[in-house]
PLY file of the C-alpha trace (Angstrom):
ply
format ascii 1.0
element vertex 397
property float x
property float y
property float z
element edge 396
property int vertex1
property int vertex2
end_header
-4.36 -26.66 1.26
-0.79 -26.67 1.27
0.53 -27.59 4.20
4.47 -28.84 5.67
5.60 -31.77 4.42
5.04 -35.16 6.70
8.00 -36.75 4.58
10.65 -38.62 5.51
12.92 -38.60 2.78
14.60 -35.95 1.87
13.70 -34.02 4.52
15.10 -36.97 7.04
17.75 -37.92 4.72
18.85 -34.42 4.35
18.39 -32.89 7.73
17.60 -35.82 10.61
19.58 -38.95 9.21
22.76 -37.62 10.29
22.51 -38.97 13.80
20.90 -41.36 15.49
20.64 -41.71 19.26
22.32 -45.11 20.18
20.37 -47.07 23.19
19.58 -50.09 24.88
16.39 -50.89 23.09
15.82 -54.32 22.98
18.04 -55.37 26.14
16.32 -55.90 29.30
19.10 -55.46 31.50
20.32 -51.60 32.48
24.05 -51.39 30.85
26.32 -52.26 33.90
28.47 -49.38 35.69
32.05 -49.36 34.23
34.16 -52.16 36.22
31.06 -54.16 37.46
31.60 -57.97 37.29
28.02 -58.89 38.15
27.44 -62.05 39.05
25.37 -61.84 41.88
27.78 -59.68 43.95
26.32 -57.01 46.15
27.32 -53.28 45.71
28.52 -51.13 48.66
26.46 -49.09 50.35
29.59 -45.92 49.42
28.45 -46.87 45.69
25.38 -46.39 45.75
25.63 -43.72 47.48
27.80 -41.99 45.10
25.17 -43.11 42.75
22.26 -41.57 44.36
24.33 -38.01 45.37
25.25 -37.80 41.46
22.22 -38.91 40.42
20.91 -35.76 42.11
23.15 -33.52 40.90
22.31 -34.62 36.89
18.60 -34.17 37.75
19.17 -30.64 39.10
21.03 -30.10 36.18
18.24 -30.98 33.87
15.63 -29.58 35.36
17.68 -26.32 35.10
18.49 -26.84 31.32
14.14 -28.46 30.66
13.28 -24.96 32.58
15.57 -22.63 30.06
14.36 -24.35 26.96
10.62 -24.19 27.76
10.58 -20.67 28.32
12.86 -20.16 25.14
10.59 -22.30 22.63
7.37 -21.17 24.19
9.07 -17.29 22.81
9.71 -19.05 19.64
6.25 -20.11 19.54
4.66 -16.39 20.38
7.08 -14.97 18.11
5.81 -17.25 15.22
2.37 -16.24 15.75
2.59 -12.95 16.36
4.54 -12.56 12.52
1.22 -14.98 11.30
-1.12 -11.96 12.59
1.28 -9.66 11.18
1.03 -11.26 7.93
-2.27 -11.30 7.52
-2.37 -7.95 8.28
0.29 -6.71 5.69
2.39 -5.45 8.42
6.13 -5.28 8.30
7.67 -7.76 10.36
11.11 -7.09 11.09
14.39 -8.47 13.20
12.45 -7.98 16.84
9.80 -10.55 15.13
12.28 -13.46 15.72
14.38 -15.09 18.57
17.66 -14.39 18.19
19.28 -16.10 20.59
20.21 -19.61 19.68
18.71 -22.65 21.73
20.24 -23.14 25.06
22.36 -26.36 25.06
22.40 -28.41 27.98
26.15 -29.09 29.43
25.42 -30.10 32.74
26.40 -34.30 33.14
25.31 -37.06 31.94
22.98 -39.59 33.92
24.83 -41.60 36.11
24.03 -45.53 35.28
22.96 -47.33 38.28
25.15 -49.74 39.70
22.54 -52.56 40.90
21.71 -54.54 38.48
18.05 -55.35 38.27
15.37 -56.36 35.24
14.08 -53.69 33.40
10.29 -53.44 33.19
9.29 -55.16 29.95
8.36 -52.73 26.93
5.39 -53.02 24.35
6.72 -52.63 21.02
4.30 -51.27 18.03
4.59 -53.68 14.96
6.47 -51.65 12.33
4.49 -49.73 9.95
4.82 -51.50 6.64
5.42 -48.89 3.88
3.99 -49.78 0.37
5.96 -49.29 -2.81
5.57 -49.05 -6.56
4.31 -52.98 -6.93
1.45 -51.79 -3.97
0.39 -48.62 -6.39
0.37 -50.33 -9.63
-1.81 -53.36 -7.92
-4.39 -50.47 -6.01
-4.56 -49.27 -9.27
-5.00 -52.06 -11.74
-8.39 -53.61 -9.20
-9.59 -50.05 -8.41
-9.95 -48.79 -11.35
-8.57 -51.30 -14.26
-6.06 -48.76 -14.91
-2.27 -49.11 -15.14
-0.14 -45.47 -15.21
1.42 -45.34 -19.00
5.67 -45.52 -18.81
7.79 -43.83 -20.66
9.58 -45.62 -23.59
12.93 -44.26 -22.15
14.03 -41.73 -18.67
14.77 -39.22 -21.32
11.09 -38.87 -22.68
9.73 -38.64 -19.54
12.17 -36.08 -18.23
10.83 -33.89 -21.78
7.60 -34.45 -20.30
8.61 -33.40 -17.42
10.07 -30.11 -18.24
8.15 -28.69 -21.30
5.24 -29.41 -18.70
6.89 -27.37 -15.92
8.00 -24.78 -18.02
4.43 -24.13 -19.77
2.80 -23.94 -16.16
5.91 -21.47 -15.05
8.62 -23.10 -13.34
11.70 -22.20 -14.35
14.57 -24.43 -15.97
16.98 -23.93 -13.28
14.36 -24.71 -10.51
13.24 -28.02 -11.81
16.61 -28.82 -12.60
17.85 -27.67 -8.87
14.79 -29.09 -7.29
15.62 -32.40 -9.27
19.18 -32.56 -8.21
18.47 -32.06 -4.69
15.62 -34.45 -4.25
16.97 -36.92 -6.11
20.82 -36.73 -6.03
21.21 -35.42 -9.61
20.42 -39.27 -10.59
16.92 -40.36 -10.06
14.48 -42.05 -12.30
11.09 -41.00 -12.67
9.87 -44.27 -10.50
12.57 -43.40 -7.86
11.00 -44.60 -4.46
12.79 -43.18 -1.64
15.23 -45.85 0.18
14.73 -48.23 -2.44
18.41 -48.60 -3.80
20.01 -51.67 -4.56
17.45 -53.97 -2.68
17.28 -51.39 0.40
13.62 -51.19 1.90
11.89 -48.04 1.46
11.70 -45.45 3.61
8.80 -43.25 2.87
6.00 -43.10 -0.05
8.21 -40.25 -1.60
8.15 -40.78 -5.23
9.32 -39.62 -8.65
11.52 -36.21 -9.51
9.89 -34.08 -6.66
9.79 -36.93 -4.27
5.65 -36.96 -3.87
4.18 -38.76 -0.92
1.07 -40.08 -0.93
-0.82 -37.74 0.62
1.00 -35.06 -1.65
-0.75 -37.05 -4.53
-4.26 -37.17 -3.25
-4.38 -33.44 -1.94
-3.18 -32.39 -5.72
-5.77 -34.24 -7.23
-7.99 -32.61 -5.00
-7.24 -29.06 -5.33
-5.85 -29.26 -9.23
-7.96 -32.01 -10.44
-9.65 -29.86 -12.36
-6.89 -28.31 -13.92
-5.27 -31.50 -14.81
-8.51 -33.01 -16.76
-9.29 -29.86 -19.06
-5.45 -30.32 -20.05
-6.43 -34.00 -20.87
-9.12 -33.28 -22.50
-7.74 -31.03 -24.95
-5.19 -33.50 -25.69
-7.39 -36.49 -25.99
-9.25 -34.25 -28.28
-6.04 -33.96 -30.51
-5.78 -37.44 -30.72
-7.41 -40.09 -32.99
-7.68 -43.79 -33.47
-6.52 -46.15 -30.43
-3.93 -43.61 -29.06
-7.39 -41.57 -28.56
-9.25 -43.74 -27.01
-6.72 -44.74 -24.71
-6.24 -41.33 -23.35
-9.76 -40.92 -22.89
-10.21 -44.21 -20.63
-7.06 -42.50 -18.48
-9.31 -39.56 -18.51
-12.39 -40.84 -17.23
-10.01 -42.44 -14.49
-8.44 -39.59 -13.74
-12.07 -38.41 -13.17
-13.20 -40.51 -10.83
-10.21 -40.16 -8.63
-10.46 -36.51 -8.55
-13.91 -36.37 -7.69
-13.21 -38.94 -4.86
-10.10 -36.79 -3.77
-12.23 -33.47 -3.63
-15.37 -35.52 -1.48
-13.78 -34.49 1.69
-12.80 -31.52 3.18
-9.78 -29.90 1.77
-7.68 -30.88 4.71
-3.59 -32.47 4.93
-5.51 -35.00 7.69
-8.27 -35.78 5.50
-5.95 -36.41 2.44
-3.84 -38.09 4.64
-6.74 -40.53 5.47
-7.64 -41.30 2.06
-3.44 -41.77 1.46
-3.30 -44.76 4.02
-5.56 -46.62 1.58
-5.45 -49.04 -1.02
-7.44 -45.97 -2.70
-4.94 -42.92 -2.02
-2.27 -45.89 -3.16
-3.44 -45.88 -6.87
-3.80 -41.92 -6.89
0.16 -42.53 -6.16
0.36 -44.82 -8.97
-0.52 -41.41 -11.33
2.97 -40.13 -10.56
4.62 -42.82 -13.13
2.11 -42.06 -15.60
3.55 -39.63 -19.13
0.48 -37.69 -18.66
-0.60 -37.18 -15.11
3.11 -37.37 -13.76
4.57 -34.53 -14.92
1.06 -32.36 -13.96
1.65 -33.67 -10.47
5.23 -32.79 -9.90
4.75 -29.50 -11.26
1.80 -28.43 -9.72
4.27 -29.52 -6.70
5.65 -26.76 -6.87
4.43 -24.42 -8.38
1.49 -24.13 -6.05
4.65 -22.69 -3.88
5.10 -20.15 -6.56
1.38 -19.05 -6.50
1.77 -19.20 -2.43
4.63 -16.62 -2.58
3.01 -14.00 -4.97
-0.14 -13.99 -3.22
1.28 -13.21 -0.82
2.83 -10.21 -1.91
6.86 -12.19 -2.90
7.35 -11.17 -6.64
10.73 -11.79 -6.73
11.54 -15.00 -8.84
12.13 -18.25 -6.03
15.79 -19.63 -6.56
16.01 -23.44 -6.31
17.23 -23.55 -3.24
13.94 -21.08 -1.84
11.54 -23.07 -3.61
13.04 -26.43 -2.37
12.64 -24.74 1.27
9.33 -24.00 0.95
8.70 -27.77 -0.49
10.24 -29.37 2.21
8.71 -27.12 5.24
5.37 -26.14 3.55
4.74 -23.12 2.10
4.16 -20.79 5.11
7.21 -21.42 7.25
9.15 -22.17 3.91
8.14 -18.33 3.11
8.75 -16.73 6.38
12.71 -17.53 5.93
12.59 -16.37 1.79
10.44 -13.16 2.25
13.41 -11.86 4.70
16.29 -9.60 3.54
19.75 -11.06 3.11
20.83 -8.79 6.88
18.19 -10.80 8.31
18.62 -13.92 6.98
22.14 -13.85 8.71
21.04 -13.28 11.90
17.58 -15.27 12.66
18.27 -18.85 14.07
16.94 -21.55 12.08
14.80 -22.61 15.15
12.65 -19.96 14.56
11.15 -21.94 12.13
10.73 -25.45 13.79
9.23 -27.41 16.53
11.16 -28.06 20.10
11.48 -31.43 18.73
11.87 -31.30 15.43
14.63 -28.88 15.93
16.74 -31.17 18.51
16.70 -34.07 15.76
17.89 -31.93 12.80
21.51 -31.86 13.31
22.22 -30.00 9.81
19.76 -27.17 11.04
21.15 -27.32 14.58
24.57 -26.45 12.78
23.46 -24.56 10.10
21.93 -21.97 12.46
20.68 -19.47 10.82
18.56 -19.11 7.63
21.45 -17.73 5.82
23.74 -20.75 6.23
20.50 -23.22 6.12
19.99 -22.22 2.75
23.49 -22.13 2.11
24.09 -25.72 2.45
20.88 -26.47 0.11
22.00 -24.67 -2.66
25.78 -26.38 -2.15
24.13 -29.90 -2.29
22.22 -28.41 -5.37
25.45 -26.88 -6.94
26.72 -30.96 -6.44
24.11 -32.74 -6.99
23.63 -30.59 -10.61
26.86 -31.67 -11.95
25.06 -35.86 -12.19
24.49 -37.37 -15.28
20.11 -37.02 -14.27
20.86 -33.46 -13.81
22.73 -32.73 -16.84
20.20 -34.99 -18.98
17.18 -33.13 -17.30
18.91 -29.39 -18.29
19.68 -30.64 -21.62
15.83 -31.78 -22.33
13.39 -29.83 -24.68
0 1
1 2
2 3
3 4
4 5
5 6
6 7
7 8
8 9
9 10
10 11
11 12
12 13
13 14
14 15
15 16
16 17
17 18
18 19
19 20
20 21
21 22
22 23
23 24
24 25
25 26
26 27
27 28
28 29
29 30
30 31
31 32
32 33
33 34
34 35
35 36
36 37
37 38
38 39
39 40
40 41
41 42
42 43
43 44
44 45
45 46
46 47
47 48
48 49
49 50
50 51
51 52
52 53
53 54
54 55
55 56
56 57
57 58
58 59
59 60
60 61
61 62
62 63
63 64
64 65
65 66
66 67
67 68
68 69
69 70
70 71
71 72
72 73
73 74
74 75
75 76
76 77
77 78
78 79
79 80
80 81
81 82
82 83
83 84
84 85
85 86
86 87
87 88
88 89
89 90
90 91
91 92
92 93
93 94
94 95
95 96
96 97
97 98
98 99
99 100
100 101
101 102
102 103
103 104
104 105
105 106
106 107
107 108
108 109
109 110
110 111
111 112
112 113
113 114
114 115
115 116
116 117
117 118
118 119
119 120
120 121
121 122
122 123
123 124
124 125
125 126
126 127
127 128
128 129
129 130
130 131
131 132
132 133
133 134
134 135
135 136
136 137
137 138
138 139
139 140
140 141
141 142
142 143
143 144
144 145
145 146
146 147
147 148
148 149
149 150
150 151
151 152
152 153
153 154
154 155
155 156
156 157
157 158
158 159
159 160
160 161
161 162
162 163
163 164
164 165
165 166
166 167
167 168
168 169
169 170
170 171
171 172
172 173
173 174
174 175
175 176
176 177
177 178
178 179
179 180
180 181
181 182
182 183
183 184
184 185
185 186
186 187
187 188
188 189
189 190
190 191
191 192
192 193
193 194
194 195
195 196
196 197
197 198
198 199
199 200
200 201
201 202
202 203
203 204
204 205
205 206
206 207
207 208
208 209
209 210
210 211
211 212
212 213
213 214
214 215
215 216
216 217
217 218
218 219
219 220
220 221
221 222
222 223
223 224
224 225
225 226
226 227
227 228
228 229
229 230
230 231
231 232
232 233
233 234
234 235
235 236
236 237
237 238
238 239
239 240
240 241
241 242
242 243
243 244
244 245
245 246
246 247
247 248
248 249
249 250
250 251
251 252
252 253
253 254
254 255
255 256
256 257
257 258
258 259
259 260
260 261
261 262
262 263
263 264
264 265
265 266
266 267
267 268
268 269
269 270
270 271
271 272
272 273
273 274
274 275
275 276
276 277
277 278
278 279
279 280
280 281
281 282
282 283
283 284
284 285
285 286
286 287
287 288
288 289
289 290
290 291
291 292
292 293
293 294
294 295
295 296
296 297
297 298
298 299
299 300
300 301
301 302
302 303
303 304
304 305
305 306
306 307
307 308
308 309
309 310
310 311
311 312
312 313
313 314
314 315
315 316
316 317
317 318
318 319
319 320
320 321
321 322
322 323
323 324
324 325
325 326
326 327
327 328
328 329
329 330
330 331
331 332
332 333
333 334
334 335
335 336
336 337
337 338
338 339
339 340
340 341
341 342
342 343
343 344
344 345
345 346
346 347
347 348
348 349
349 350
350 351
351 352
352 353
353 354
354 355
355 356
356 357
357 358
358 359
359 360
360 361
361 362
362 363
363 364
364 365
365 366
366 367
367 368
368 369
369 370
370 371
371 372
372 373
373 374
374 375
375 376
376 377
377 378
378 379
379 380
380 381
381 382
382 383
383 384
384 385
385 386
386 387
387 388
388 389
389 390
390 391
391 392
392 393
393 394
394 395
395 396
């Protein structure tokens, strides 16, 4: 199944990075009112209160502004599935299927900070999630299965690979090459691990020219698997001497991780089990292999493509469509491309997100609409082209 992305990069990187909320976090102490000296020293009973009147007044204030928002994303919410049962009914869904109203804002003021100092109730914090990178896959790989992904002799063969691959299977040049620019920056490597620049940590599993997570990796296997070893197997069978039987040991690998990708039910949580393990890690690994990478990141997206014209969306996918259906999974990413340029103008971009998803997106909070959302994605795209990757990937084949 192909479901929204859980990604953090560059879904994050392109639409939640921009901001993040400052705070306290690891003080225990509430920050002091402006002009308190501390020390020990009382406060007035007139401060506090002022403190306690205003404090009231902000909490009217939000409970006004939590009040408007519920009842505005709960319509967001009956409007989205009222155009699902419309879809699967083959109904027309038109401008009255969407909220058109953008999401209230609150303006009210801001919390006041109380003016008595006092300890703050000690917080459990969750160890940090350690994220595993390329080293992690190739190990998973090399004791699970004795196999190590076969490298390119240079970027430039792999990015042939890449796109005589996704051109046989029915991309289009200018939407791998779009796709490319935006995911990567117009510069990425084919073992580009997102975050991991210039001794940075990573920030996600995201690997490779589309950016594949983990889970991404395991639910392809699972659902093209198949696909992916008869293409093997005709070229093993073109093969001959050691070059032969080296392809056919990556084939019987390839194998046995498909069959243990497809022993659970064709779920995003189930894949997403199998992901978090040393198991789903060498599946990962397969994205830096000549063979099985390319298959991967094409089958990326074209099983967006496929989505699209089942469901009725012949037209050909731009880069900038296709990259919004990779980055907010294929039903969502279709409800904004199916519409008409009119409505596309007009239909807030929180039509198509969660309360809080929405409310950390600040590109999507000012792009506002679908039109200018996909606006901005092709712009990065029309940037992001013009890199030396970019160029080299258009150029190849």
């Amino acid at each position: 199944m192909h479901h929204p992305l859980r990604r953090v990069a560059p879904l994050l990187a392109f639409l939640l990075a921009l901001a993040a909320p400052a705070s306290w976090g690891q003080g225990r102490m509430a920050p002091p009112a402006a002009g308190y000296e501390g020390g020990g020293a009382a406060v007035s009973p007139e401060v506090m209160e002022d403190y306690r009147r205003r404090l009231a007044v902000w909490k009217e204030a939000r409970a006004q502004f939590e009040q408007a928002s519920g009842f505005y994303w709960e319509q967001i919410a009956e409007r989205r599935r009222n155009r699902n049962a419309k879809r699967r009914a083959r109904q027309v869904i038109g401008l009255e299927d969407y909220v058109l109203e953008q999401p209230p804002v609150y303006a009210g003021p801001r919390r006041p900070v109380n003016p008595e100092p006092r300890l703050e109730p000690e917080t459990e914090t969750r160890p940090k999630k350690t994220i595993p990178v390329i080293a992690d896959f190739l190990k998973a790989a090399l004791e699970l299965y004795q196999f190590t992904p076969q490298g390119p002799a240079s970027e430039a063969e792999f990015k042939r690979a890449y796109l005589g691959y996704a051109l046989a299977a029915g991309l289009t040049r200018e939407q791998a090459v779009r796709v490319y620019a935006f995911e990567t920056g117009g510069n990425g490597n084919y073992d580009l691990q997102s975050g991991v620049r210039k001794g940075s940590p990573a920030v996600s599993t995201a690997l490779g020219y589309n950016q594949l997570l983990t889970t991404n990796s395991v639910e392809l296997l699972a659902e093209q698997g198949p696909e992916f070893i008869r293409e093997l197997t005709v070229r093993a069978s073109r093969l001959s001497g050691p070059a032969r039987r080296m392809m056919e040991f990556k084939l019987s690998v390839l194998k046995r991780m498909v069959a243990e990708a497809r022993a659970v039910p064709d779920t995003w949580s189930e894949h997403e089990k199998i992901a978090n393990t040393a198991r789903g890690w060498a599946m990962h690994a397969m994205v830096l292999d000549m063979d099985v990478g390319p298959m991967l990141q094409t089958h990326k997206l074209l099983t967006s493509v496929r989505f699209a014209r089942a469901r009725g969306y012949l037209a050909p996918l731009t880069g900038a469509e296709l990259e919004m259906m990779n980055l907010t999974g294929d039903g969502t990413g279709l409800d904004m491309v199916a519409m008409p340029q009119a409505l596309r103008e007009q239909v807030p971009t929180a039509n198509f997100f969660q309360r809080g998803g929405y409310e950390r997106n600040p590109v999507a909070i000012r792009n506002n609409t679908v039109a200018k959302l996909l606006a901005v994605t092709d712009a990065r795209m029309d940037s992001n082209s013009n890199n030396p990757g970019a160029r080299d990937l258009a150029a190849a084949n």
